[in-house]
mmCIF file of the N, C-alpha and C atoms, coordinates in Angstrom:
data_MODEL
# 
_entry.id   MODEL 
# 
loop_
_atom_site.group_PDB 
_atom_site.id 
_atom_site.type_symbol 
_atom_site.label_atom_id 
_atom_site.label_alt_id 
_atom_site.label_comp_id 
_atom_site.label_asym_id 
_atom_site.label_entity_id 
_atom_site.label_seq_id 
_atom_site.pdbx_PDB_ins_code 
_atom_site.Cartn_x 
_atom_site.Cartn_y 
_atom_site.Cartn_z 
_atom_site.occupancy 
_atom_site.B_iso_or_equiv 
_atom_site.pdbx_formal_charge 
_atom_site.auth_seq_id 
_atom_site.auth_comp_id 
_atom_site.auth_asym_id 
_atom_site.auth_atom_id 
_atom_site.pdbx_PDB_model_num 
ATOM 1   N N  . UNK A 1 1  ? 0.807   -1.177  0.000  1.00 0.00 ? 1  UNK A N  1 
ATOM 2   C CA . UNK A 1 1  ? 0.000   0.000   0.000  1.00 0.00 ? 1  UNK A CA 1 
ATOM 3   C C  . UNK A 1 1  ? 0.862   1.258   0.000  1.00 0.00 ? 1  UNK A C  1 
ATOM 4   N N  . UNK A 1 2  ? 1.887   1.308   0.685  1.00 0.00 ? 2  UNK A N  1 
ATOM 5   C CA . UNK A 1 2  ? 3.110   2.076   0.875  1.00 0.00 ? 2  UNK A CA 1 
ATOM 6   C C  . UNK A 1 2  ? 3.627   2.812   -0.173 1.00 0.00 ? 2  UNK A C  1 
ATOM 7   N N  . UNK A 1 3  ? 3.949   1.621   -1.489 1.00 0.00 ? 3  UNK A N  1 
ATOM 8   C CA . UNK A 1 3  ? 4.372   2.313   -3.141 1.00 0.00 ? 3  UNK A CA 1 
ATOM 9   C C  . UNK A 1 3  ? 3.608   2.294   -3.741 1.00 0.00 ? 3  UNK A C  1 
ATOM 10  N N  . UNK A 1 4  ? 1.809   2.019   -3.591 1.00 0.00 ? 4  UNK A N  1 
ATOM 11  C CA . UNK A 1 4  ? 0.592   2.711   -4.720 1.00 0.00 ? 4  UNK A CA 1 
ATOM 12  C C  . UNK A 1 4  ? 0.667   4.019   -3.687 1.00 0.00 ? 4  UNK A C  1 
ATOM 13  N N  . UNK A 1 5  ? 0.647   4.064   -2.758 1.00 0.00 ? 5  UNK A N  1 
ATOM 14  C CA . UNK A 1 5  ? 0.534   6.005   -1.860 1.00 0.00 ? 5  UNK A CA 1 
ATOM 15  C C  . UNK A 1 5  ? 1.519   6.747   -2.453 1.00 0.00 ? 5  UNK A C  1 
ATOM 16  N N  . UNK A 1 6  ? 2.384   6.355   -2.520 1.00 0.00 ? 6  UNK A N  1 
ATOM 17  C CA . UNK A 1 6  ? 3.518   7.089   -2.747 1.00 0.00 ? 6  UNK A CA 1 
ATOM 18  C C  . UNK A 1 6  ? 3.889   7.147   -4.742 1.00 0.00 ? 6  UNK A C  1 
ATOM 19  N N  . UNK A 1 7  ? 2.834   6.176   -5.432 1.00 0.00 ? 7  UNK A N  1 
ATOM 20  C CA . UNK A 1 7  ? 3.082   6.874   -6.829 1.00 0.00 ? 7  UNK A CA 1 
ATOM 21  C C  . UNK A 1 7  ? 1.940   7.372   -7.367 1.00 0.00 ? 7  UNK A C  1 
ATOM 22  N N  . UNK A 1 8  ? 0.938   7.121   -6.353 1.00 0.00 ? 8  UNK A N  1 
ATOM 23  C CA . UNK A 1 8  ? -0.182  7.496   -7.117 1.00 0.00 ? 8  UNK A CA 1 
ATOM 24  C C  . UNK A 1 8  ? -1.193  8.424   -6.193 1.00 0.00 ? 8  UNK A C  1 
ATOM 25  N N  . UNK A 1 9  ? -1.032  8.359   -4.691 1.00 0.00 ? 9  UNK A N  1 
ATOM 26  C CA . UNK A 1 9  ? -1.450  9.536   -3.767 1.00 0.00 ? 9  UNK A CA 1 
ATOM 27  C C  . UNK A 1 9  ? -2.579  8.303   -2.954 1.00 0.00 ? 9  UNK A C  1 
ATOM 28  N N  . UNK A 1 10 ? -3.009  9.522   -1.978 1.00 0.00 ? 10 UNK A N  1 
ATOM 29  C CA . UNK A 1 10 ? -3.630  8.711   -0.918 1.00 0.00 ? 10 UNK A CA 1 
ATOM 30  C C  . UNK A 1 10 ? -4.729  7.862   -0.969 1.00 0.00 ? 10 UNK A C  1 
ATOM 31  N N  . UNK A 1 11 ? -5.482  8.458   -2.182 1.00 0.00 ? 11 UNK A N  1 
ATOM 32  C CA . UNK A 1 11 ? -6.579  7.772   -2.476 1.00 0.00 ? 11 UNK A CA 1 
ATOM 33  C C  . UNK A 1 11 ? -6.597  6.460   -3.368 1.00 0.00 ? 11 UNK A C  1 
ATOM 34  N N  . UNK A 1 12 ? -5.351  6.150   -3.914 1.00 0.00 ? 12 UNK A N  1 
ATOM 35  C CA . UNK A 1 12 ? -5.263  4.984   -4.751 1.00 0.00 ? 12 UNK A CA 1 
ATOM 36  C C  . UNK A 1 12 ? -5.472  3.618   -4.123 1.00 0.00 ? 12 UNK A C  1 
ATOM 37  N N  . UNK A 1 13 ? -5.059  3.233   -3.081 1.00 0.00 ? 13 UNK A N  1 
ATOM 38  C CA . UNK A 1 13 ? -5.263  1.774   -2.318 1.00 0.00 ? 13 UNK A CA 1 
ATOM 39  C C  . UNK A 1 13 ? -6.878  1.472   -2.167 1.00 0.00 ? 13 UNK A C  1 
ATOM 40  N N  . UNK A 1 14 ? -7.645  2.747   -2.104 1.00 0.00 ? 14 UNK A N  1 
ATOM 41  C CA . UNK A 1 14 ? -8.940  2.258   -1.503 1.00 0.00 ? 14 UNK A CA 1 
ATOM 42  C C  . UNK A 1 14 ? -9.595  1.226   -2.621 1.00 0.00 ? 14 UNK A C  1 
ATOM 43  N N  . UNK A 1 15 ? -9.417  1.756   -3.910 1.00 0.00 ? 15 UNK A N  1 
ATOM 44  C CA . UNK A 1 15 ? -10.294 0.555   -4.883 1.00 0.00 ? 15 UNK A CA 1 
ATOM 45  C C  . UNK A 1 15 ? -9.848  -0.650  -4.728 1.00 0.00 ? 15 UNK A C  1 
ATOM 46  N N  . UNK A 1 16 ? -8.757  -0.999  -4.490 1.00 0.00 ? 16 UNK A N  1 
ATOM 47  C CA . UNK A 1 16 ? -7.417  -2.168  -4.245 1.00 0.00 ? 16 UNK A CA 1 
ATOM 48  C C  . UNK A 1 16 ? -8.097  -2.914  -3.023 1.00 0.00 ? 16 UNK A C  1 
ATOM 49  N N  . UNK A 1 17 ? -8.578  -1.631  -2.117 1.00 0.00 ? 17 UNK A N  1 
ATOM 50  C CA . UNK A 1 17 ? -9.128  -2.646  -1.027 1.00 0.00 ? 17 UNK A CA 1 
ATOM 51  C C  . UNK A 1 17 ? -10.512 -3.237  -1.076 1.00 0.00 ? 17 UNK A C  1 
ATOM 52  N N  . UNK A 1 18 ? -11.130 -2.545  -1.835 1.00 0.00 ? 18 UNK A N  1 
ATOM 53  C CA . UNK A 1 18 ? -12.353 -3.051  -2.001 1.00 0.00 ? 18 UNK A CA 1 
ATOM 54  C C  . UNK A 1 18 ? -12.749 -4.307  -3.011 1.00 0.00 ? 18 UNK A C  1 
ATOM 55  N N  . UNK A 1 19 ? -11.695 -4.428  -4.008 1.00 0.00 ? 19 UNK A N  1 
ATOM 56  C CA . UNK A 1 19 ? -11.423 -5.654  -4.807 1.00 0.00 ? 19 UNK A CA 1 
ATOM 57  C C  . UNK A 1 19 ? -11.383 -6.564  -3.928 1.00 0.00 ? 19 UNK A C  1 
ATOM 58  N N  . UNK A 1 20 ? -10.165 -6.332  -3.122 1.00 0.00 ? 20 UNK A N  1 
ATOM 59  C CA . UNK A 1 20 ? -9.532  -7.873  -2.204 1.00 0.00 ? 20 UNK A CA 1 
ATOM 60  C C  . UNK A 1 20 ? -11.029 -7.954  -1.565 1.00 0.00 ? 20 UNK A C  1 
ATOM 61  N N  . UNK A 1 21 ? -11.509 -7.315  -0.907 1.00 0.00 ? 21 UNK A N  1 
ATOM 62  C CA . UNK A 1 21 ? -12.742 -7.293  0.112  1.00 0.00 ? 21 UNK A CA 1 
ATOM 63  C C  . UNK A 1 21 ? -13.761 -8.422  -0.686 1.00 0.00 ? 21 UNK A C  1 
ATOM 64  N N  . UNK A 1 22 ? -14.010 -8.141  -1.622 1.00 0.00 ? 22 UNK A N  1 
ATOM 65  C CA . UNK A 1 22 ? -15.210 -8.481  -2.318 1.00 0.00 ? 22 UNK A CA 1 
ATOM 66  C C  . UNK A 1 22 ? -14.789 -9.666  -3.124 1.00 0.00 ? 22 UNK A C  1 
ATOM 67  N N  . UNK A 1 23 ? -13.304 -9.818  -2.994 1.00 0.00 ? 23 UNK A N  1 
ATOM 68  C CA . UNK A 1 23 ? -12.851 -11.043 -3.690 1.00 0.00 ? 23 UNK A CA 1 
ATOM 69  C C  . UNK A 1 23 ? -12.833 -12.429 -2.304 1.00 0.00 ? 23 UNK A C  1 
ATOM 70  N N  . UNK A 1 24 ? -12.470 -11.846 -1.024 1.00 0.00 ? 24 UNK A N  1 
ATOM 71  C CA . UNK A 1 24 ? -12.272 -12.368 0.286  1.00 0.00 ? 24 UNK A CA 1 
ATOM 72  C C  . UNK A 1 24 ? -13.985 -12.698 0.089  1.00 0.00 ? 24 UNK A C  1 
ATOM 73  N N  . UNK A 1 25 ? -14.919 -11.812 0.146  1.00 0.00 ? 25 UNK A N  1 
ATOM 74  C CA . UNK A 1 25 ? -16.260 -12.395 0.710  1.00 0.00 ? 25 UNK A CA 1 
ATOM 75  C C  . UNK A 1 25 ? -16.724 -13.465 -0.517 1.00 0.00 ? 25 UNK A C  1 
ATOM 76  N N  . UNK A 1 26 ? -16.610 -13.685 -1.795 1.00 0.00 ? 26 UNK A N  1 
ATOM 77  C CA . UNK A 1 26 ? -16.853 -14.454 -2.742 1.00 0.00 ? 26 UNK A CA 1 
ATOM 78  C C  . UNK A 1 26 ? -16.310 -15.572 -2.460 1.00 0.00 ? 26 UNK A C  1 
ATOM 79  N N  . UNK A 1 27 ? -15.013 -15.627 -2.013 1.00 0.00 ? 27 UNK A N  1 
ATOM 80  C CA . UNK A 1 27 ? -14.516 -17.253 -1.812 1.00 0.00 ? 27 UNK A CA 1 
ATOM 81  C C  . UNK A 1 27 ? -15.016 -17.543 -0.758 1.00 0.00 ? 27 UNK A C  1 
ATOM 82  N N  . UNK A 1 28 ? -15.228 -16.953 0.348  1.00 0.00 ? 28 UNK A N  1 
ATOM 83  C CA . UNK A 1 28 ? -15.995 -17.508 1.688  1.00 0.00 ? 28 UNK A CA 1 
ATOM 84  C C  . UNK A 1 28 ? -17.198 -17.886 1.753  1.00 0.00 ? 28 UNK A C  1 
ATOM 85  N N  . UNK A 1 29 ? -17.999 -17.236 0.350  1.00 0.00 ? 29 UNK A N  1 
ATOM 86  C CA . UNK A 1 29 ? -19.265 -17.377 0.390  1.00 0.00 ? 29 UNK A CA 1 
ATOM 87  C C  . UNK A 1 29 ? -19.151 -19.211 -0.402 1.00 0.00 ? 29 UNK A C  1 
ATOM 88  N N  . UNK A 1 30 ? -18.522 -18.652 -1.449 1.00 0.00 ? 30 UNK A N  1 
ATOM 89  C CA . UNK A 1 30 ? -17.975 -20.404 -1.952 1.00 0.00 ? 30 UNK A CA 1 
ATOM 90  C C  . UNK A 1 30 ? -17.724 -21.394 -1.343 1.00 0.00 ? 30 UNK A C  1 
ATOM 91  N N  . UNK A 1 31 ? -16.373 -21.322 -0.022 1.00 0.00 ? 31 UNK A N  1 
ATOM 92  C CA . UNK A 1 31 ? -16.114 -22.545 0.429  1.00 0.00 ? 31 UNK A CA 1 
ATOM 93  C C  . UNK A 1 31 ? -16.662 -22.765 1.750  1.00 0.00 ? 31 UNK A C  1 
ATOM 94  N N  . UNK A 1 32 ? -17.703 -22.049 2.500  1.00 0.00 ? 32 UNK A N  1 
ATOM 95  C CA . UNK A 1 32 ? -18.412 -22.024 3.995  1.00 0.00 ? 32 UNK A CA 1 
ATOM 96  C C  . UNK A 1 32 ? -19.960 -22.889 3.244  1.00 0.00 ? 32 UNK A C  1 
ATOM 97  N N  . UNK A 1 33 ? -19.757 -24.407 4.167  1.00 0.00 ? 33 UNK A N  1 
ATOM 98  C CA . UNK A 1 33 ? -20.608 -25.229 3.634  1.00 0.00 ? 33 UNK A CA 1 
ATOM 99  C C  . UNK A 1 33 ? -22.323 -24.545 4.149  1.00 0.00 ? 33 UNK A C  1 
ATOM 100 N N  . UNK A 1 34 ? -23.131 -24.766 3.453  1.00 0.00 ? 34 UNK A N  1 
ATOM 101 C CA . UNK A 1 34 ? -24.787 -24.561 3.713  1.00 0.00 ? 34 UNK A CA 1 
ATOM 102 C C  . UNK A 1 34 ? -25.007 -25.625 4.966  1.00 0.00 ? 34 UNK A C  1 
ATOM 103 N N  . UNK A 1 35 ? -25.707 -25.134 6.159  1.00 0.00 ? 35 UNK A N  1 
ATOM 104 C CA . UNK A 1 35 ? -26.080 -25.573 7.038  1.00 0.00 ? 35 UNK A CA 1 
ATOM 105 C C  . UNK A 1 35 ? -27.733 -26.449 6.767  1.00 0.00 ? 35 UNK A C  1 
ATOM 106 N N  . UNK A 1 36 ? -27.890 -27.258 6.831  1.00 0.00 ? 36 UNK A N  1 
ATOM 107 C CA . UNK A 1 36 ? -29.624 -27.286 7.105  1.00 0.00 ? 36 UNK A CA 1 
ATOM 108 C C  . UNK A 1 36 ? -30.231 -26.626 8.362  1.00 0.00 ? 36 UNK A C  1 
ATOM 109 N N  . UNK A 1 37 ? -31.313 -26.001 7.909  1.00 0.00 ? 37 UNK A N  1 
ATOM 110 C CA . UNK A 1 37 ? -32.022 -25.634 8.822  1.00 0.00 ? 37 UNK A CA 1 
ATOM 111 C C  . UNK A 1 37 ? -32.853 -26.479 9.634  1.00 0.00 ? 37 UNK A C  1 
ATOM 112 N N  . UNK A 1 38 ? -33.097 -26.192 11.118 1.00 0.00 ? 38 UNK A N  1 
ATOM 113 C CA . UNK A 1 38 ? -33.369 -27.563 11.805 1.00 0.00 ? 38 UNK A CA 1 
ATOM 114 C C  . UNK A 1 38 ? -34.829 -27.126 12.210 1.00 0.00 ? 38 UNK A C  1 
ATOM 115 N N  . UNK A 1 39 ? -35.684 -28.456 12.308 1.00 0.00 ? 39 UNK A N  1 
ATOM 116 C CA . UNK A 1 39 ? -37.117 -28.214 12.252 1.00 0.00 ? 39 UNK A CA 1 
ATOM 117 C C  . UNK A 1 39 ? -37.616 -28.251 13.256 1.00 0.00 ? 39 UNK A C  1 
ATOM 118 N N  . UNK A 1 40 ? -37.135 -27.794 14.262 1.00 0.00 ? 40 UNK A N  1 
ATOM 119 C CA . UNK A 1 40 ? -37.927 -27.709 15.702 1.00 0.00 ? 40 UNK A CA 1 
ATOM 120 C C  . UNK A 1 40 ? -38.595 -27.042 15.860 1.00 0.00 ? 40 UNK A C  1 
ATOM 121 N N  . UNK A 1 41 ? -39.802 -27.007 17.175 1.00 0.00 ? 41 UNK A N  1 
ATOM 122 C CA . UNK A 1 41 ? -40.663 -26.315 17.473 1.00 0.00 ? 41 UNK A CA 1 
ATOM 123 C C  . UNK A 1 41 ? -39.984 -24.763 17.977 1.00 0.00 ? 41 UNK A C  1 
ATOM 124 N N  . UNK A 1 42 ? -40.095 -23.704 17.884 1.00 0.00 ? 42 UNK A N  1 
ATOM 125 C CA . UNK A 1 42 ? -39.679 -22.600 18.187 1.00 0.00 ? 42 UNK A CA 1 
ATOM 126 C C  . UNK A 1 42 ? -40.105 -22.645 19.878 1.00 0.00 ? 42 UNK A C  1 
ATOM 127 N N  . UNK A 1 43 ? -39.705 -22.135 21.015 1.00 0.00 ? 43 UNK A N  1 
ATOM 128 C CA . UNK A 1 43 ? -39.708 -21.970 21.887 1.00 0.00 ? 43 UNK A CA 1 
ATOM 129 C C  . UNK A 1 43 ? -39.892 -20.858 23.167 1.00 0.00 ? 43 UNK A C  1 
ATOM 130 N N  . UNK A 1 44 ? -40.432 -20.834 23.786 1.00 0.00 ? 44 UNK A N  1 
ATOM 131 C CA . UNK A 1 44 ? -40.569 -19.507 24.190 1.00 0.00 ? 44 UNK A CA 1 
ATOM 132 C C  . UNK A 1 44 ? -39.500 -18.070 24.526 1.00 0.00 ? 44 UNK A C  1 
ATOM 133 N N  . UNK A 1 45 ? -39.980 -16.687 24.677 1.00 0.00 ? 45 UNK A N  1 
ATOM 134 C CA . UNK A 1 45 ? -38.898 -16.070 25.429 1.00 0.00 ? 45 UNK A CA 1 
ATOM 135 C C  . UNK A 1 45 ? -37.894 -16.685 26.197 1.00 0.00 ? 45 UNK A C  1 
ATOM 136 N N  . UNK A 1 46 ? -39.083 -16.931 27.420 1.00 0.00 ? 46 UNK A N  1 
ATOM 137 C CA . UNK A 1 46 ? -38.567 -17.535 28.562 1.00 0.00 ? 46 UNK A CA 1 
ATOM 138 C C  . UNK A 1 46 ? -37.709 -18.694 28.376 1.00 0.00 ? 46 UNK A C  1 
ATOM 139 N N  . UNK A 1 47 ? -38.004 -19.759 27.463 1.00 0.00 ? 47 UNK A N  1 
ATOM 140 C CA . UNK A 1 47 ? -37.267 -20.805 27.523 1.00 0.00 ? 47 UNK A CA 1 
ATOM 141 C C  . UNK A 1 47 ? -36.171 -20.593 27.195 1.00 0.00 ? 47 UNK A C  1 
ATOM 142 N N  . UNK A 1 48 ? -36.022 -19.468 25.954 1.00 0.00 ? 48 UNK A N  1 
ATOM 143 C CA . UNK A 1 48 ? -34.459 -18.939 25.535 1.00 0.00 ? 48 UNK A CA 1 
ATOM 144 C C  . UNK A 1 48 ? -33.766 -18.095 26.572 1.00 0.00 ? 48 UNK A C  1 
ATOM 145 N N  . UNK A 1 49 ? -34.332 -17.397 27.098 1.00 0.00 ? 49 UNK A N  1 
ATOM 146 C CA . UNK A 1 49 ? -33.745 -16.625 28.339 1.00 0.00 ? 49 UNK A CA 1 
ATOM 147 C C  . UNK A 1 49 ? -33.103 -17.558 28.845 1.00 0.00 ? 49 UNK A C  1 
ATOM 148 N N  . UNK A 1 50 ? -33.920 -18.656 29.976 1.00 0.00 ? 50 UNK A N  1 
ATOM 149 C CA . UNK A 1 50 ? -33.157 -19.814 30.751 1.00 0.00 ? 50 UNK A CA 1 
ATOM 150 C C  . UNK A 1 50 ? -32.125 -20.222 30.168 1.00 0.00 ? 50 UNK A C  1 
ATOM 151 N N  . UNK A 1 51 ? -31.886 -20.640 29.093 1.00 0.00 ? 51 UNK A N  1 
ATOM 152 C CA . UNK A 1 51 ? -31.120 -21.477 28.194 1.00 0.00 ? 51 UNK A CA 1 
ATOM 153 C C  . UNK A 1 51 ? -30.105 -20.967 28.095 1.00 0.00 ? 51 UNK A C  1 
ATOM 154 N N  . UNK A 1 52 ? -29.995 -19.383 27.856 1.00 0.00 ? 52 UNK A N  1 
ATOM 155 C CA . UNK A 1 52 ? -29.074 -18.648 27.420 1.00 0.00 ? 52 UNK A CA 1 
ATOM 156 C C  . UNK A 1 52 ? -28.067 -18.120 29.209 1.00 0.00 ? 52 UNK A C  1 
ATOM 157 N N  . UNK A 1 53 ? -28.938 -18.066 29.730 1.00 0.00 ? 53 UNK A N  1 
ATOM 158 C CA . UNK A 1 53 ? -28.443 -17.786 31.258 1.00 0.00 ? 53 UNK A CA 1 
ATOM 159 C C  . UNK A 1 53 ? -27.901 -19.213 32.106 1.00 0.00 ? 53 UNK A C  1 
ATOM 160 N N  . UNK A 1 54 ? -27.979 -20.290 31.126 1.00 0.00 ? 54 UNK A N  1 
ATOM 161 C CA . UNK A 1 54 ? -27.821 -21.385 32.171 1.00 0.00 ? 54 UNK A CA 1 
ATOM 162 C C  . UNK A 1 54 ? -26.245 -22.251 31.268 1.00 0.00 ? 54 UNK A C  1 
ATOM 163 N N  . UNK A 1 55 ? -25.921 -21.661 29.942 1.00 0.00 ? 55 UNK A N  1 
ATOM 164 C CA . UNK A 1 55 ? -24.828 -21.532 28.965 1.00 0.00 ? 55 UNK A CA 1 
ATOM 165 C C  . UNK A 1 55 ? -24.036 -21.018 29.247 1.00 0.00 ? 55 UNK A C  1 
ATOM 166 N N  . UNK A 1 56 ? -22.517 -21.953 30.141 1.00 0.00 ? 56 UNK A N  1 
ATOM 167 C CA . UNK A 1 56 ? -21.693 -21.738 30.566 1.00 0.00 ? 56 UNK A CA 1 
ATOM 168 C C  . UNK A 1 56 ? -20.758 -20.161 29.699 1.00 0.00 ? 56 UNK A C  1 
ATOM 169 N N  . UNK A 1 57 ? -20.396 -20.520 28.156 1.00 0.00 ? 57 UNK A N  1 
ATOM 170 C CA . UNK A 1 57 ? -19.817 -19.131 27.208 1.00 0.00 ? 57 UNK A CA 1 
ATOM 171 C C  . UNK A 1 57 ? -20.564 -18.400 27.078 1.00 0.00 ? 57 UNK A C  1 
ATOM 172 N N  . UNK A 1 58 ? -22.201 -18.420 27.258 1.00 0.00 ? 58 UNK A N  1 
ATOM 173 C CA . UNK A 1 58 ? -22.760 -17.532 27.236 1.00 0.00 ? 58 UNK A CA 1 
ATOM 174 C C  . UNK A 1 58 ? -22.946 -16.333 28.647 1.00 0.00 ? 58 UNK A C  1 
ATOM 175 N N  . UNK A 1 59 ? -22.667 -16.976 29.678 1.00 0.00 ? 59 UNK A N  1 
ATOM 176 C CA . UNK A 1 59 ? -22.606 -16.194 30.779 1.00 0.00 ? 59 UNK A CA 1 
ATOM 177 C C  . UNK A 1 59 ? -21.158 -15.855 30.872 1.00 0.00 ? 59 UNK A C  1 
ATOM 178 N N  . UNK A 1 60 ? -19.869 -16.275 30.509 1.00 0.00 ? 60 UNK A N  1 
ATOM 179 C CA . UNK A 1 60 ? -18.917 -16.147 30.369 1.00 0.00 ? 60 UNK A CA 1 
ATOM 180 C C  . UNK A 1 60 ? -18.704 -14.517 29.419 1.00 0.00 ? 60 UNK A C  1 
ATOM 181 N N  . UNK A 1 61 ? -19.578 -14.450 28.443 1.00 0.00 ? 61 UNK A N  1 
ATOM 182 C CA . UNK A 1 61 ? -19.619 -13.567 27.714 1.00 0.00 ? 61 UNK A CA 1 
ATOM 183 C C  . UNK A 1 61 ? -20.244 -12.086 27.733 1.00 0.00 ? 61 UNK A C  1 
ATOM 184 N N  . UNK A 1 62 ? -21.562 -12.626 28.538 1.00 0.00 ? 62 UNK A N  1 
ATOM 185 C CA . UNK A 1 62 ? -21.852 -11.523 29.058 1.00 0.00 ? 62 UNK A CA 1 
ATOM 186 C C  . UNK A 1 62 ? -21.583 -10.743 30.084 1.00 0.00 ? 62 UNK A C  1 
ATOM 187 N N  . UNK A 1 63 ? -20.494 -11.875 31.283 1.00 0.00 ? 63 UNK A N  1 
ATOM 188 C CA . UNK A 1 63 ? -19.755 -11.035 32.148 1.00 0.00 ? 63 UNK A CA 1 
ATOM 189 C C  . UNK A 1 63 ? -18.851 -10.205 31.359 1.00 0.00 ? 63 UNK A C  1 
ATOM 190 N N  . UNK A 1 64 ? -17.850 -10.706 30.560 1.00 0.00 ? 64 UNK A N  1 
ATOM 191 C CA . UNK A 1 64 ? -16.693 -9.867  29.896 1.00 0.00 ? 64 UNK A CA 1 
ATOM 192 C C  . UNK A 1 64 ? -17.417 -8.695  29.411 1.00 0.00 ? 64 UNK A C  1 
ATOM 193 N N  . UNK A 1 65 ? -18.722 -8.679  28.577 1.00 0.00 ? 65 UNK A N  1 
ATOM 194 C CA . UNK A 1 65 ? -19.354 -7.402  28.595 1.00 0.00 ? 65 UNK A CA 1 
ATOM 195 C C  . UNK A 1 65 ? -19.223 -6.241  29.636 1.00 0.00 ? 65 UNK A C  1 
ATOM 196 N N  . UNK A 1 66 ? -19.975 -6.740  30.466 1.00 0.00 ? 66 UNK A N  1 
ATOM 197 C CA . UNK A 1 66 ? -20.395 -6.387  31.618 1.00 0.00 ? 66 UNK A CA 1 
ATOM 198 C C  . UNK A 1 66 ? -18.870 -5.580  31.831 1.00 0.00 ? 66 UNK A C  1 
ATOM 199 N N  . UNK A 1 67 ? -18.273 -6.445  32.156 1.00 0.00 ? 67 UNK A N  1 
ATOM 200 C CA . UNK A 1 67 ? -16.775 -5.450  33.015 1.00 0.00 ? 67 UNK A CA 1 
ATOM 201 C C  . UNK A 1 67 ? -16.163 -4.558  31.821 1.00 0.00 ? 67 UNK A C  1 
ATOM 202 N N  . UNK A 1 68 ? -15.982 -5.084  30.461 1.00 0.00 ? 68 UNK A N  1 
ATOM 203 C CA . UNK A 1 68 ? -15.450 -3.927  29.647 1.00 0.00 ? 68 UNK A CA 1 
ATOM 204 C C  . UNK A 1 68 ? -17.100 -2.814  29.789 1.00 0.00 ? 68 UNK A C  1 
ATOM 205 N N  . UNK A 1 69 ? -17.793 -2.955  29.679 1.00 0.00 ? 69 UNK A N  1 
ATOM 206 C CA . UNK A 1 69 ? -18.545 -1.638  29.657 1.00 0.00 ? 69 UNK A CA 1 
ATOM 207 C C  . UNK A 1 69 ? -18.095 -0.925  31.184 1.00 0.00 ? 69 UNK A C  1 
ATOM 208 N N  . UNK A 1 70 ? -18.533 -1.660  32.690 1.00 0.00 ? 70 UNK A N  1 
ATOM 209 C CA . UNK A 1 70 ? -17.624 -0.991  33.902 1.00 0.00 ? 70 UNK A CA 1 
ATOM 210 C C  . UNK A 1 70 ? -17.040 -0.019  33.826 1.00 0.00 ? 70 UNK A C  1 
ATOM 211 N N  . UNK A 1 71 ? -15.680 -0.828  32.503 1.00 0.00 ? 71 UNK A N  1 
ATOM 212 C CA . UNK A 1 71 ? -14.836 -0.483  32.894 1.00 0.00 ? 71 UNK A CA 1 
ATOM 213 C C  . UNK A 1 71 ? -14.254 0.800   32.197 1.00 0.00 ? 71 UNK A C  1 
ATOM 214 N N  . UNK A 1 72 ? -15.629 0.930   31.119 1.00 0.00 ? 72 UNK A N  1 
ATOM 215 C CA . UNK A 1 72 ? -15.395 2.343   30.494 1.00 0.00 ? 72 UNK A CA 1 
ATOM 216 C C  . UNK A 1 72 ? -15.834 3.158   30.958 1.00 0.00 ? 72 UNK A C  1 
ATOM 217 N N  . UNK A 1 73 ? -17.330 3.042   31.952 1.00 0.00 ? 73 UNK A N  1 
ATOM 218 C CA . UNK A 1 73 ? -17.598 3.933   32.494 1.00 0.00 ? 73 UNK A CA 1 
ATOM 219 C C  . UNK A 1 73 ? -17.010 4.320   34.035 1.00 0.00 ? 73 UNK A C  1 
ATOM 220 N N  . UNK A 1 74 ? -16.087 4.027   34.352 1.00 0.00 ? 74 UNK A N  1 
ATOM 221 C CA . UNK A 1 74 ? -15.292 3.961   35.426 1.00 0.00 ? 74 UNK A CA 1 
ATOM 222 C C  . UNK A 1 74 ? -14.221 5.246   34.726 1.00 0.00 ? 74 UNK A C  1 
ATOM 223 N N  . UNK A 1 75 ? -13.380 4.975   33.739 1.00 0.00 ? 75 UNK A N  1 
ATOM 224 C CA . UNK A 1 75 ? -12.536 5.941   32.788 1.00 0.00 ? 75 UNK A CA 1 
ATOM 225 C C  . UNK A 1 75 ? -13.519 7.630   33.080 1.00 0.00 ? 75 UNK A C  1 
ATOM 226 N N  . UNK A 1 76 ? -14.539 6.960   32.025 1.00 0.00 ? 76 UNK A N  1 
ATOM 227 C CA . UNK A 1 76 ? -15.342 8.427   31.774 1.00 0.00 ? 76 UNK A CA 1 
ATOM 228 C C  . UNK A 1 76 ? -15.886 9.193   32.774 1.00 0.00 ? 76 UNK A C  1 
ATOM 229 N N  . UNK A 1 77 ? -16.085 8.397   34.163 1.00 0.00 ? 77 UNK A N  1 
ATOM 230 C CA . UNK A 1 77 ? -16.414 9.080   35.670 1.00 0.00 ? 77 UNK A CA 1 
ATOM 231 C C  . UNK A 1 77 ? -15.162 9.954   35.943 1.00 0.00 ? 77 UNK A C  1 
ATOM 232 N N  . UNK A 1 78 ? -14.138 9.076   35.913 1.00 0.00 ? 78 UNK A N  1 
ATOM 233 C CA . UNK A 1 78 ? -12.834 9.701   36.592 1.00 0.00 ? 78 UNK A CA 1 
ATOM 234 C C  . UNK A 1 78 ? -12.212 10.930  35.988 1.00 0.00 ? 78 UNK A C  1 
ATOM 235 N N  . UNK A 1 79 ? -12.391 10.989  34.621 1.00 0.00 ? 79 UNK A N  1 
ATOM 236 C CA . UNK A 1 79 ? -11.681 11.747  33.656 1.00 0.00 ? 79 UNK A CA 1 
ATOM 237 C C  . UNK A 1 79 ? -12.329 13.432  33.513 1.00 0.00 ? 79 UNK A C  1 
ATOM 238 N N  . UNK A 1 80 ? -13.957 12.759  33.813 1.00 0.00 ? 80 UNK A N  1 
ATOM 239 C CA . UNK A 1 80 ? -14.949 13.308  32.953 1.00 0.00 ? 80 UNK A CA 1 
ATOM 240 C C  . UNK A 1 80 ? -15.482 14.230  34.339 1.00 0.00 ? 80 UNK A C  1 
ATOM 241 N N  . UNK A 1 81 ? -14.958 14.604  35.064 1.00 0.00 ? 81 UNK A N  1 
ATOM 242 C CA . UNK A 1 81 ? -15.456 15.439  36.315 1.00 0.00 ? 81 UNK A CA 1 
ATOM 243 C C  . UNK A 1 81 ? -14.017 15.854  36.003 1.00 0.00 ? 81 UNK A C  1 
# 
């Protein structure tokens, strides 16, 4: 990107990136196999709530939430007075 900036100016890489981009999502779309969709009965709020709260990475995940948000608003208290 370094020697298209430097022979052709700042704006030259962006089409370059949008090729690779759109060339990256075409092969992924190609080689990421089709899932079947599974025919179960749909389930309630509630049952997904439980489910989702009783999912070890899923509570795992929403703690790490939890403390990076904390832990921004902890920054923006301290800074921000």
């Amino acid at each position: 990107m370094g020697l298209i900036i430097a022979r052709r100016g700042w704006l030259a890489p962006f089409p370059l990136i949008v090729v690779l981009g759109a060339l990256a999502l075409i092969i992924l779309a190609w080689m990421l196999p089709k899932d079947p969709s599974p025919q179960q009965v749909r389930a309630g709020f509630w049952v997904n709530l439980r489910t989702v709260f009783t999912y070890p990475p899923a509570i795992a995940a929403l703690l790490m939430a939890a403390m990076c948000t904390a832990a921004n608003e902890i920054i923006t208290l301290v800074y921000g007075v």
